[in-house]
N, C-alpha and C positions, 0 to 999 in steps of 0.2 A: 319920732318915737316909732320903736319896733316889734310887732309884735309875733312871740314867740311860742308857739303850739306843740307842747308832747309830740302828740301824732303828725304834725308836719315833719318835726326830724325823722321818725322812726318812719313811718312810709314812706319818704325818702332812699332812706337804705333800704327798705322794701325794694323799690323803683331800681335803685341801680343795681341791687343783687340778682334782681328780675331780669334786668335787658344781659347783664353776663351770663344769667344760665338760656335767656336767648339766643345770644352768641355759640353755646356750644359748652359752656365752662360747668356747667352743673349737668345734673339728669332729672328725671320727671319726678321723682322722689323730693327732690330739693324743692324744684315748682310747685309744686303741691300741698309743701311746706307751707311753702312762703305765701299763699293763697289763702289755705287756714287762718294763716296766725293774721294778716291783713285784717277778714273778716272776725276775729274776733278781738284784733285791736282795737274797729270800726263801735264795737260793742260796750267798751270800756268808758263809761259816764266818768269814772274819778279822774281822768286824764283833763286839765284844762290850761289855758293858758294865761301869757302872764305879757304886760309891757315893758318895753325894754330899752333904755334909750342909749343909746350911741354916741362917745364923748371922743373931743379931738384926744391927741397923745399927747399935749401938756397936761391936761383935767385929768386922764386916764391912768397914766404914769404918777405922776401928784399923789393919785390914790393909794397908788399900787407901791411905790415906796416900798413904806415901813416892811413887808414881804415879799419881796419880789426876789430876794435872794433864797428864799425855801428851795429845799431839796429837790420840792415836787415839780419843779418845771423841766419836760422833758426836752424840752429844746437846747438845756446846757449839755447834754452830750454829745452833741454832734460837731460844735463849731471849735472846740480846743485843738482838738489835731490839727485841721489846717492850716489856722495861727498858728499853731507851733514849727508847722512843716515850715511854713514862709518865712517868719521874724526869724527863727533859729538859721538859716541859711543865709541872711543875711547881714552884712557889716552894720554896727551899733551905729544906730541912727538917730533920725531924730521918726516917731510913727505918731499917727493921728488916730484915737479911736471915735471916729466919727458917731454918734448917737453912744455915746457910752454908758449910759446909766448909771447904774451903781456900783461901774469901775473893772467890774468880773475880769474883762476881756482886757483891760487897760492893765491890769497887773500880770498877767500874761506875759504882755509887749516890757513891761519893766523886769521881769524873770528873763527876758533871751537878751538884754542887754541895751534897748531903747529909751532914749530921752522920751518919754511920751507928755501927749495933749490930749487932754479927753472933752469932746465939743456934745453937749445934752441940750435939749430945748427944756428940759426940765428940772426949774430950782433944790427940788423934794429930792429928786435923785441925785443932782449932781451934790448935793449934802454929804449922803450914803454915800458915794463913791471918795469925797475928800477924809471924812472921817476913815476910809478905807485903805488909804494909798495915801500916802504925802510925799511920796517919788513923784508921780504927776503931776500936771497943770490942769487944771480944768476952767471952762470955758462956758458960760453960759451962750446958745447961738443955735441956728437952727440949721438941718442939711442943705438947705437951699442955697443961702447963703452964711458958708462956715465963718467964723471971727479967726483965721489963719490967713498968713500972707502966700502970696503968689508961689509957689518953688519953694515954699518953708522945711515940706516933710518926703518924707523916702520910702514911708510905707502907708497906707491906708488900708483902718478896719473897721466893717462896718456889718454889725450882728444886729439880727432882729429888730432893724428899724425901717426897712426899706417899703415893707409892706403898709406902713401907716402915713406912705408918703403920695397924694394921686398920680404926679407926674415923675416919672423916673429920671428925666432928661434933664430937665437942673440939675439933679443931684450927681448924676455922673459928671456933669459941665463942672460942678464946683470939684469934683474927686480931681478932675484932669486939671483944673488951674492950681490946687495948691500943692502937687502932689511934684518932685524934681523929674524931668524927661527922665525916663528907664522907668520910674517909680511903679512900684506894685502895691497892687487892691487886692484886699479877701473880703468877701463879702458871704454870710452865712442869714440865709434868714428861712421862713418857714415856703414848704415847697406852695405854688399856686393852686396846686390839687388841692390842698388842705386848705387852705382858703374858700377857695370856692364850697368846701365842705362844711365850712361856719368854725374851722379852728381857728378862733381868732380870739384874744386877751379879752377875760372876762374880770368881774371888778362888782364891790357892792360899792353902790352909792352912798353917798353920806345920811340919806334917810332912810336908808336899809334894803332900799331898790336895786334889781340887777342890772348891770352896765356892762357894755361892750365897749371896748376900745375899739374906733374905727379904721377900717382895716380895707385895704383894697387888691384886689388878685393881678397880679402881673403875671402874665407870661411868659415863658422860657425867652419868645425872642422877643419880649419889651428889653427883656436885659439886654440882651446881646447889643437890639439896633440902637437902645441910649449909650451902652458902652462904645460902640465900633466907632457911633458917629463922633464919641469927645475926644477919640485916638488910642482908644485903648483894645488888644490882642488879648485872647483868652489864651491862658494858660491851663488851666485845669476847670472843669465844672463833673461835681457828684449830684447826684440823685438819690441819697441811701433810703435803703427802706427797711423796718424794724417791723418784724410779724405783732403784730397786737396781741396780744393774750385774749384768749375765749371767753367772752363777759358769763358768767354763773346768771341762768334766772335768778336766781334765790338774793344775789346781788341787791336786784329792783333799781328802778333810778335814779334812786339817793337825792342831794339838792341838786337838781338838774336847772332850777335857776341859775344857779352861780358855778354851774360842773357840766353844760350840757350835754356830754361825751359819754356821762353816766346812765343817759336813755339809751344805749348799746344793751345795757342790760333786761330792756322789753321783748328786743327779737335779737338774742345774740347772734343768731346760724346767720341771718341777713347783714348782720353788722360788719361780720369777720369774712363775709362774702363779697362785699360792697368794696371792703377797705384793704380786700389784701393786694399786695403787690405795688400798693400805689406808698409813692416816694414822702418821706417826711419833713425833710429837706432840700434845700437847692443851695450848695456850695462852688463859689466861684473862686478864681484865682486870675487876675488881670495884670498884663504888663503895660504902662504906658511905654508905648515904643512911636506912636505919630500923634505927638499933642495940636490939639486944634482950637487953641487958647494961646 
C-alpha cells in the first residue's frame, strides 16, 4: 500500500522547477515565485492525504476494461502513425499485437492488410477487443511467454504494455523467437520521464478506493540493451513532446485521487515549468536482422 500526499506531488514540481531556474532556465522573479507559493502551500491544512494500493496488470486492466477505450486517454495519439508507417509498408502478413487489450492497435494491423494475433494477459479486455474485431485471433498469454510459435509472425506490435513488465529482457527474447528473421517490432509506450513522474494508469477499486496500476520506469538504454542482445537493429526511435496547456488556478485539483495530474492546478507556473520540454512518449521501430534464438 501507497501512500499518496497533495503536497508531495505539488512540491515536487516545486523541486524540479526550482533546480531548472537553478540551471539558468528561469530568472529571480520565477524563484521567488516559486518560494512564496512553496510557503503558502506549506500553510494549506485542507490538503491531505490518501492510501493507495498498487495492482498487478491483470487486476488493473480487469478494472479498467469497461473504459479504457474513452476519448480521454492521451497516449492514443501518439502510436497510430508508426504502426501505420510500418504495417503499411509492408507485404500482407501475418502481425502479432503483443499486449493487445481492447483491440485499438490490432484493427490497425487488420486495416493495412495483416492476418493478425492479438496476445492480452487480460480475460476482461481481451472480451472488448473480440466483440471489437472478429478479423483477429486473440489469445489469452502473457509477454513473457507469448502462446505463438517459433517464426509464426512478420511484424510485431506492442503499445503500452511494456512499462507494466519488471524485466524487459524476456519480453524482447520472446519478440525475437516468434517474430520470422528480417521481422519488424514497433513498440510505442509512455516515455520513462513520465514514469518516473507518477504518470502511470490510474483505476478505482471495486470498493471505491484509488488504485494504480503497477508500472516500472525503464530507461532509454534498458530498451536498447534488451533489444540488441535478442538481435534486433533499431530502425527508428521518437521522443515527441506535446506542450501542456497552462493549468488555470481557478481549475483547483478536482479528484486528484483518481486524476493526479490535476494538482497541476495548485502551482500551475511550477507545473508547466517542471514538465516542459520533456518527452511523452518513446517510439521504437526494430528490425530483426541477427536473431539470437
Amino acid at each position: 500500500m501507497a501512500y499518496e500526499h497533495p503536497l508531495a506531488y505539488v512540491l515536487g514540481l516545486e523541486g524540479v522547477a526550482l533546480l531548472r531556474a537553478f540551471a539558468g532556465e528561469y530568472d529571480r522573479e520565477f524563484v521567488d515565485a516559486r518560494v512564496a507559493e512553496i510557503r503558502r502551500l506549506l500553510t494549506d491544512h485542507t490538503l491531505t492525504g490518501v492510501d493507495v494500493e498498487h495492482v498487478d496488470a491483470v487486476a488493473g486492466y480487469g478494472i479498467w476494461s469497461t473504459t479504457y477505450d474513452n476519448p480521454d486517454n492521451p497516449a492514443f495519439d501518439f502510436d497510430a502513425e508508426i504502426v501505420r508507417a510500418v504495417a503499411s509498408t509492408l507485404p500482407p502478413g501475418v502481425a502479432l499485437d503483443a499486449g493487445c487489450g481492447t483491440g485499438r492497435v490490432a484493427a490497425m494491423l487488420v486495416d493495412c492488410g495483416h492476418r493478425v494475433i492479438g496476445v492480452d494477459s487480460s480475460a476482461e479486455m481481451l472480451a472488448q477487443a473480440r466483440n471489437r474485431l472478429q478479423q483477429a485471433t486473440f489469445r489469452l498469454g502473457e509477454l513473457q511467454s507469448l502462446p505463438v510459435a517459433t517464426g509464426e509472425v512478420d511484424m510485431v506490435v506492442c503499445s503500452l504494455a511494456l512499462t507494466h513488465v519488471p524485466d524487459l529482457a524476456p519480453v524482447f527474447g520472446e519478440f525475437a523467437r516468434v517474430l520470422r528473421p528480417g521481422g519488424h517490432l514497433v513498440i510505442a509506450d509512455v516515455h520513462p520521464e513520465q514514469v518516473a513522474r507518477s504518470r502511470i494508469p490510474t483505476i478505482r477499486l471495486p470498493g471505491g478506493g484509488a488504485g494504480r496500476v503497477r508500472s516500472y520506469c525503464h530507461r532509454t538504454g534498458d530498451y536498447v540493451r534488451a533489444a540488441v542482445t535478442a538481435g534486433f537493429t533499431v530502425r527508428r526511435c521518437e521522443e515527441p513532446v506535446v506542450a501542456a496547456p497552462l493549468v488555470g488556478r481557478s481549475a483547483g485539483p478536482g479528484p486528484w485521487e483518481v486524476w493526479p495530474w490535476s494538482l497541476d492546478g495548485l502551482a500551475p507556473e511550477a507545473a508547466q515549468a517542471a514538465n516542459a520540454g520533456v518527452p511523452s512518449m518513446i517510439l521504437w521501430h526494430w528490425e530483426l536482422l541477427n536473431p539470437r534464438v
